[in-house]
C-alpha positions as CSV (number, residue, x, y, z in Angstrom):
1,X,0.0,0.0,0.0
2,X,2.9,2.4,0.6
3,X,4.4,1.5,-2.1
4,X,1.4,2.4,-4.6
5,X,1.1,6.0,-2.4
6,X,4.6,6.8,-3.4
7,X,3.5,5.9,-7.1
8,X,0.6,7.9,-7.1
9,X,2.4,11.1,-6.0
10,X,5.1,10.4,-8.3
11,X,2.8,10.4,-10.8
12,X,1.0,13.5,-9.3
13,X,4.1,15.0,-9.5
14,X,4.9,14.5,-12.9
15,X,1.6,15.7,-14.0
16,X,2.0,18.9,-12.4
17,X,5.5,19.1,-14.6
18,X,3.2,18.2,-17.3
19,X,0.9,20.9,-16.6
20,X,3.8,23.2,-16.3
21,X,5.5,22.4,-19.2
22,X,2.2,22.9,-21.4
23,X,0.9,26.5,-20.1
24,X,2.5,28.2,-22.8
25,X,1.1,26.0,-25.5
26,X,-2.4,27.3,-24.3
27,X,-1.1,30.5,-23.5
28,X,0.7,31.5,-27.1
29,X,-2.5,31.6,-28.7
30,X,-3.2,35.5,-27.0
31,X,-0.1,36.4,-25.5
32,X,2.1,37.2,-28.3
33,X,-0.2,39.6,-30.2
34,X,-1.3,41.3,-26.9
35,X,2.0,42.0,-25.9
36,X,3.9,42.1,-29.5
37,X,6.4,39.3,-28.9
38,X,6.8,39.2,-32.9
39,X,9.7,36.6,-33.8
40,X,9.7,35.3,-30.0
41,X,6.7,33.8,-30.3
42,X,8.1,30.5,-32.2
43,X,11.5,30.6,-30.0
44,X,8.9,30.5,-26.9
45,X,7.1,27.4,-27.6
46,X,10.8,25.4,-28.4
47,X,12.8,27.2,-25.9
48,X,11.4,25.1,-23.2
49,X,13.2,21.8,-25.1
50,X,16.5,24.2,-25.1
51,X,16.9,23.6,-21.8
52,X,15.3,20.2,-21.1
53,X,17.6,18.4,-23.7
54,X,21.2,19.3,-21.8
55,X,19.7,18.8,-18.5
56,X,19.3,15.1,-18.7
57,X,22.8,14.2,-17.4
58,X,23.4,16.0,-14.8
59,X,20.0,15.4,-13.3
60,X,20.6,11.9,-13.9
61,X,23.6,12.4,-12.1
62,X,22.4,13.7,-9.4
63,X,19.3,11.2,-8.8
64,X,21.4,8.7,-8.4
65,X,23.8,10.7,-6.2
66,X,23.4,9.2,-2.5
67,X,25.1,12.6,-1.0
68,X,21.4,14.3,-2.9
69,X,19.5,11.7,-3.8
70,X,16.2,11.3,-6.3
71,X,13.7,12.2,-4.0
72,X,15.4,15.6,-3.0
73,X,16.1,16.4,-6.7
74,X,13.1,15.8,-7.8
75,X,11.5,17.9,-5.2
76,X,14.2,20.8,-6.1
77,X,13.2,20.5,-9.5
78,X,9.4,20.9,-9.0
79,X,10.2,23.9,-6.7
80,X,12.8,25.7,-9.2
81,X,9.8,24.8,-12.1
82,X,6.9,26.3,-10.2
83,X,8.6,29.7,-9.3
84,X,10.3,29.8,-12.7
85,X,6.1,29.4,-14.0
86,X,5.1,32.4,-11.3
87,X,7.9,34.2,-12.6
88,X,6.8,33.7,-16.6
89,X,2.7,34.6,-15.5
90,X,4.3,38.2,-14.7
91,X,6.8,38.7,-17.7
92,X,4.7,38.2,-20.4
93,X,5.2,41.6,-21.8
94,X,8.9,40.9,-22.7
95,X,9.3,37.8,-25.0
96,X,12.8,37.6,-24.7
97,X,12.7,37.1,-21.1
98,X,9.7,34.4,-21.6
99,X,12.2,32.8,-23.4
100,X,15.3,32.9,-21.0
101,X,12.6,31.6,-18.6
102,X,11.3,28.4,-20.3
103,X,15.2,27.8,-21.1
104,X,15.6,27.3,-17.7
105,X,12.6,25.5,-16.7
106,X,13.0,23.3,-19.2
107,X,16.1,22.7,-17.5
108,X,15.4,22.2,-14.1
109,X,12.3,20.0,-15.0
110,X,14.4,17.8,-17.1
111,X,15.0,16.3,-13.6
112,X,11.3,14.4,-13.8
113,X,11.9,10.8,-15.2
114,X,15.5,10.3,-14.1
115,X,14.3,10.9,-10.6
116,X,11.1,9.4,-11.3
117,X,13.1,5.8,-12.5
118,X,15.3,6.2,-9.8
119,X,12.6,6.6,-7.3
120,X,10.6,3.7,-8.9
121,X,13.6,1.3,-8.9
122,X,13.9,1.4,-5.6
123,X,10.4,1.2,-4.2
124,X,9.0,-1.7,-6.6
125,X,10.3,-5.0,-6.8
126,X,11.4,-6.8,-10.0
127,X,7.6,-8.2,-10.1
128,X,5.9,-4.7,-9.9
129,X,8.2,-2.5,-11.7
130,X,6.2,-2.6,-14.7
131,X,3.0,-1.4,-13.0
132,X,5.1,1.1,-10.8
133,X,6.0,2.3,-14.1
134,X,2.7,2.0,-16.1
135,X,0.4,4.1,-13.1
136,X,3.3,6.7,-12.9
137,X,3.5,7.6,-16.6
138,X,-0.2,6.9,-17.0
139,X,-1.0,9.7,-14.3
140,X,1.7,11.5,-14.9
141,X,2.5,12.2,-18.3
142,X,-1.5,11.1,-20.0
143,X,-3.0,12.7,-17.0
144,X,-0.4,16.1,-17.0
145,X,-0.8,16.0,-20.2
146,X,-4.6,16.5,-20.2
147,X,-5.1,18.8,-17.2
148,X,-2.4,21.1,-18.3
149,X,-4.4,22.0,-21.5
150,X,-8.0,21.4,-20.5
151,X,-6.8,23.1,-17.2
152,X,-4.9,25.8,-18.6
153,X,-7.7,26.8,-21.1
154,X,-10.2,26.6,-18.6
155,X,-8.6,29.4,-16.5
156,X,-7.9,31.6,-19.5
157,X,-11.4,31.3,-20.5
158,X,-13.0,32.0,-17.3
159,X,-10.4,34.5,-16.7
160,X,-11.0,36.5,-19.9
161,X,-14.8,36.2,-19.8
162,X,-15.6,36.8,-15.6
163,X,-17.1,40.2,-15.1
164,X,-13.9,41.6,-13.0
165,X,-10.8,39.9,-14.6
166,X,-9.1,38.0,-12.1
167,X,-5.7,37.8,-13.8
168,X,-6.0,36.9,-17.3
169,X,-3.2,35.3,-19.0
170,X,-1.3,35.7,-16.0
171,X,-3.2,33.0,-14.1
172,X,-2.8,30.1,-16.6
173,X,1.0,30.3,-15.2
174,X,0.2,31.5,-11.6
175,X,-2.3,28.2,-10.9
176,X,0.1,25.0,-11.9
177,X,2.9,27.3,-10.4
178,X,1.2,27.5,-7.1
179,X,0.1,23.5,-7.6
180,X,3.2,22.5,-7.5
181,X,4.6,23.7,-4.8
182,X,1.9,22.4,-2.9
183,X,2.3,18.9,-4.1
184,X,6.6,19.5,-2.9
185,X,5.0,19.8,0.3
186,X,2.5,17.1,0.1
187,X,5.9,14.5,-1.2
């Protein structure tokens, strides 16, 4: 039973990276006219990957560190993601600095599967280890996946279209961002 709560948050956890990851996609469909981005609005979307790509090794490095460990990377990663996310919901109006900010939380989050493996190799045993990893990447990357953009759209609508606005465009990246530091403290 433990062993199926750490799953479940590991998999809560990835969504929220998920979520994180897929604000901008929802968010690039208004924010680059009302804030004249020009040109950075196609370095935006891939600037994310910029970072995510080089990140790999290190993070996987560091997971299986025992001096830091995958559980306290991952948790540093979902901390560094969610205020890097605050800090893009309130720069909108500079592209270039959208940019330098996806760079890095693409990043820090590529700390999310080789802490997630790491994490899952040593909970489950040889019998489990495909469940362990079917229920983490079915919650976390399907389910992330899905709440990020039904999630994220859902705020900009209701945001754009409520009588007072109660952030806009800004809260599509404020939300997630404030999720997921509430799920560091939950792990």
């Amino acid at each position: 039973a433990t062993r199926y709560r750490v799953y479940t948050t590991l998999g809560c956890g990835i969504a929220m990276q998920y979520w994180i990851r897929g604000t901008l996609s929802v968010a690039i469909v208004t924010a680059p006219e009302r804030y004249g981005w020009g040109a950075w609005k196609a370095l935006a979307l891939s600037a994310f990957f910029v970072g995510y790509l080089p990140g790999q090794l290190p993070w996987s490095r560091a997971a299986a560190n025992p001096r830091v460990g995958a559980r306290a990377a991952l948790a540093c990663s979902v901390v560094l993601s969610s205020l890097l996310t605050l800090c893009v919901g309130f720069s909108l109006a500079s592209g270039p600095t959208v940019c330098a900010l996806r760079v890095a939380t693409g990043l820090v989050q590529a700390a999310t599967f080789p802490c997630a493996y790491e994490l899952m190799a040593t909970w489950a045993d040889s019998a489990e280890i495909s469940r362990a990893i079917g229920l983490v990447k079915c919650l976390g990357e399907n389910g992330g996946a899905m709440l990020g953009l039904a999630g994220s759209q859902l705020l900009l609508t209701a945001s754009l279209s409520a009588p007072i606005r109660i952030g806009g465009l800004e809260l599509v990246f404020v939300v997630p961002g404030v999720l997921g530091l509430v799920w560091v403290v939950v792990f």
